[in-house]
C-alpha positions in Angstrom: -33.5 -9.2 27.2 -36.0 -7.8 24.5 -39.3 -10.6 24.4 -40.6 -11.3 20.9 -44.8 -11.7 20.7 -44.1 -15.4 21.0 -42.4 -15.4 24.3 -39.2 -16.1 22.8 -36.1 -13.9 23.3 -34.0 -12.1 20.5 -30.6 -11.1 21.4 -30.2 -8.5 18.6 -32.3 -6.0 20.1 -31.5 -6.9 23.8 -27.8 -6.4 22.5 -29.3 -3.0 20.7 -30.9 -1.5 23.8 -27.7 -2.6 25.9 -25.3 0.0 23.8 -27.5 2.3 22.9 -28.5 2.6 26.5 -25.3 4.1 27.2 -26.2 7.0 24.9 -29.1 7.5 27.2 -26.7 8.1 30.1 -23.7 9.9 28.6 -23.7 13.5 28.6 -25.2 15.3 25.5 -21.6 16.7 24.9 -20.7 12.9 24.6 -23.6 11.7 22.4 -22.8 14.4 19.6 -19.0 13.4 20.0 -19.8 10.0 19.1 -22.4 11.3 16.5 -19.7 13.1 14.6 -17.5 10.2 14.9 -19.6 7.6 14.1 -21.2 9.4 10.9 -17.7 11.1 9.7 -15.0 10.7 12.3 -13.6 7.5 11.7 -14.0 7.7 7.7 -11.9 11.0 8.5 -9.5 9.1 10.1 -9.3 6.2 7.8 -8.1 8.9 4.9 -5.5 10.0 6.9 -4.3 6.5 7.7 -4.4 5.8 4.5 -2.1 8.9 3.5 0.1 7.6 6.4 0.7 3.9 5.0 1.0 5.7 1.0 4.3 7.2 2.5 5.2 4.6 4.4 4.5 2.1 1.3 6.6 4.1 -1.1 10.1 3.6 0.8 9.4 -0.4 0.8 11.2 -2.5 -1.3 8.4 -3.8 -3.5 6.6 -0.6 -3.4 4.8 -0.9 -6.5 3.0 -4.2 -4.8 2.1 -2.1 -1.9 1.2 0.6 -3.5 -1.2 -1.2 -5.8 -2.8 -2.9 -2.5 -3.2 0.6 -1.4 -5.7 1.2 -4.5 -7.4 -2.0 -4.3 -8.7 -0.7 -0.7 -10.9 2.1 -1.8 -11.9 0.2 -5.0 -13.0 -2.5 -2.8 -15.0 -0.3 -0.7 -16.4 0.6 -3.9 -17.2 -2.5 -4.7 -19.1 -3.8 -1.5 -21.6 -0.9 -1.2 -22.8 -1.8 -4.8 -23.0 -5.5 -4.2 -24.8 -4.1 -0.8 -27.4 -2.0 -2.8 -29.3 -5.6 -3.8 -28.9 -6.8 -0.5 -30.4 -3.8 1.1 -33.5 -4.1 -1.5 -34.1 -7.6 -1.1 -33.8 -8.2 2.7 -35.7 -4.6 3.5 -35.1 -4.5 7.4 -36.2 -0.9 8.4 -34.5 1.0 11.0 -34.6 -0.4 14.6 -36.1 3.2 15.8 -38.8 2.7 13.2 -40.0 -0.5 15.0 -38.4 -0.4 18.5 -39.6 2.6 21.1 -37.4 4.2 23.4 -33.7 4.6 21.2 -32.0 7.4 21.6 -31.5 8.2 18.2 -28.2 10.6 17.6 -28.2 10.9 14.1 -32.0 12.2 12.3 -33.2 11.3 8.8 -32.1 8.0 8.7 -34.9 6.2 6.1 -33.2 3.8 4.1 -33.0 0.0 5.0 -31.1 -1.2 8.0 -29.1 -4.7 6.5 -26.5 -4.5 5.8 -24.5 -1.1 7.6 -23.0 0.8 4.8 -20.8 2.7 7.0 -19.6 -1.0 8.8 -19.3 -2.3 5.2 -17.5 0.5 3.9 -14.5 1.2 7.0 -13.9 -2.7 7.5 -13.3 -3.1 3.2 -11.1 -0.3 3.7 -9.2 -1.6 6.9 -8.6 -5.0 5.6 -7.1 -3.7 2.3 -4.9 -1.5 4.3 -4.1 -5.0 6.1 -3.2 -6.4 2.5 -0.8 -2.9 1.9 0.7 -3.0 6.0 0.3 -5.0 8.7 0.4 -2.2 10.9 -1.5 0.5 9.9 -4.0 -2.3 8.7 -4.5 -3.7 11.9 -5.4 0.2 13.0 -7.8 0.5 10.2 -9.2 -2.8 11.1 -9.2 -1.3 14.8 -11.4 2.0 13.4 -14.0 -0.3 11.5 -15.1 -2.1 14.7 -15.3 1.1 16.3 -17.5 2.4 13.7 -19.7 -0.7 14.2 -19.8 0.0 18.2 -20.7 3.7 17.0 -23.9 2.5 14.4 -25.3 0.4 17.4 -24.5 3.0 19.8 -26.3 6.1 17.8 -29.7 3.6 17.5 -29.6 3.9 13.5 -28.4 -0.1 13.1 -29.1 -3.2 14.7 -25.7 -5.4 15.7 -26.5 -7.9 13.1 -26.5 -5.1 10.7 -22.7 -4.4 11.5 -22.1 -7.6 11.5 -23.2 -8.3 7.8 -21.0 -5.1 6.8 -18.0 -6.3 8.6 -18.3 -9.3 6.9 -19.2 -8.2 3.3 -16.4 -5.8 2.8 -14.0 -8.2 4.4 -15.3 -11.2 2.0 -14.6 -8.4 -1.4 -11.2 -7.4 -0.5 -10.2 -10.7 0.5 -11.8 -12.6 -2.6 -11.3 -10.1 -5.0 -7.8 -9.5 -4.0 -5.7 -11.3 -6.5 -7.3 -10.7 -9.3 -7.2 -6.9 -8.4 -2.9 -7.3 -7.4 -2.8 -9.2 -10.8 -4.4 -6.6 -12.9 -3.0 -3.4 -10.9 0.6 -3.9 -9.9 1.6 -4.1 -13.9 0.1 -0.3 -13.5 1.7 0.9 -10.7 4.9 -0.9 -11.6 4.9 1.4 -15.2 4.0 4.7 -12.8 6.9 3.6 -11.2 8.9 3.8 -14.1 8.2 6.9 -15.8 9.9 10.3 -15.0 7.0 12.3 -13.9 4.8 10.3 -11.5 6.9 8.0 -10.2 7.6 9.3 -6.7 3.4 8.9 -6.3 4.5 4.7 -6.4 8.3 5.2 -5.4 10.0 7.2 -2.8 12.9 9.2 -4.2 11.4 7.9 -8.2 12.7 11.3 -9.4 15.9 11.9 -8.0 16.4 8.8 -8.8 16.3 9.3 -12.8 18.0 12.1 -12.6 21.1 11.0 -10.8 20.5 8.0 -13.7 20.5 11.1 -16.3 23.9 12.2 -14.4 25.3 9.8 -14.5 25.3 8.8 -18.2 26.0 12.6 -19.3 29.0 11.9 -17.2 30.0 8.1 -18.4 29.4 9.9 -22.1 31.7 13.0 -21.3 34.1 10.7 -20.2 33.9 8.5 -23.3 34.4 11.4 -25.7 37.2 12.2 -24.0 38.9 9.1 -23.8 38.5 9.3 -27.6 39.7 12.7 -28.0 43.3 11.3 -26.1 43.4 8.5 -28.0 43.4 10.1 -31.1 45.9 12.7 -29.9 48.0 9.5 -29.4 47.7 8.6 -32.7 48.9 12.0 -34.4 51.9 12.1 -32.3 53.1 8.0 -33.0 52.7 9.0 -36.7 
């Protein structure tokens, strides 16, 4: 366990040297896996998961509610890494490489501050939302942004605590912010829903929908006419 000049012990950077050890004795094949992973990978993935629970949202039967939850998760995201720029500048932790010897660092030109982790911030307030949208592919998201965190820790560019702090921050925004975000955009996806040409982006089947609803009153007006025509074809023959 890392000793501070005091004698005392600090956990954080024993739990730092710990993971990032494991770089140390990977393979160099695995070190740039995780690399690419931890600086692209997983936001990769979390796009495509996202995709995956837009389609699966549309066929629900309030899809407009999921749909909307769906767009509250990258605005969220949004959210957090602004509220994390103050934090950043106020707290000013540099990197643990800058004041720790011996990381194996996997990822160069990291200068900015350390607290909180962007990428930790960004993935979890982008899993949790995709909680708010689906359970299930929520939960995976939720699974990807702890990975991430392992990933920051394990590449030597972010202490634990500074994963921590991002977990929590972008869970805290899409989880406080949340109704006030559902209350101002479902009325918007509910009028996408609604309207000819965009509708299938909130509403599975949205367009064949409106025009079987088109048929269908051609039809009921066809008939109508019709009827009239026979009616009134009654009425010359009884006079």
């Amino acid at each position: 366990m890392a000793v501070l000049a005091g004698g005392e012990t600090n956990p954080d950077v024993s739990l730092l040297y710990d993971i990032n050890g494991i770089a140390k004795g990977a393979p160099s094949w695995a070190d740039r896996a995780m690399g690419f992973i931890g600086e692209y990978g997983i936001l990769f993935g979390l796009a495509v998961l996202m995709l995956c629970a837009w389609w699966s949202v549309r066929k629900s039967k309030d899809a407009p509610a999921g749909t909307a939850a769906l767009l509250w998760s990258p605005l969220a995201a949004g959210i957090a890494l602004l509220i994390n720029v103050p934090i950043r500048g106020f707290v000013r932790r540099p990197r643990p490489f800058l004041d720790h010897q011996g990381l194996e660092v996997l990822v160069k030109g990291k200068t900015d501050f350390s607290f909180v982790s962007d990428h930790a911030t960004l993935t979890m307030a982008l899993g949790v939302g995709l909680f708010v949208a689906n359970r299930k592919y929520g939960l995976i998201g939720i699974g990807l942004a702890l990975l991430e965190g392992f990933c920051r820790v394990y590449m030597g560019v972010h202490y634990p605590t500074d994963v921590v702090g991002g977990l929590a921050l972008g869970t805290a925004v899409t989880l406080l912010l949340a109704p006030l975000a559902m209350m101002l955009l479902t009325p918007l996806t509910r009028w996408v829903a609604g309207t000819r040409r965009a509708g299938w982006l909130v509403r599975a089947g949205s367009a064949g929908a409106g025009a079987d609803s088109a048929v269908a009153s051609a039809a009921a007006m066809a008939t109508g006419v019709a009827g009239h025509d026979v009616r009134a074809q009654d009425r010359d023959l009884a006079a």
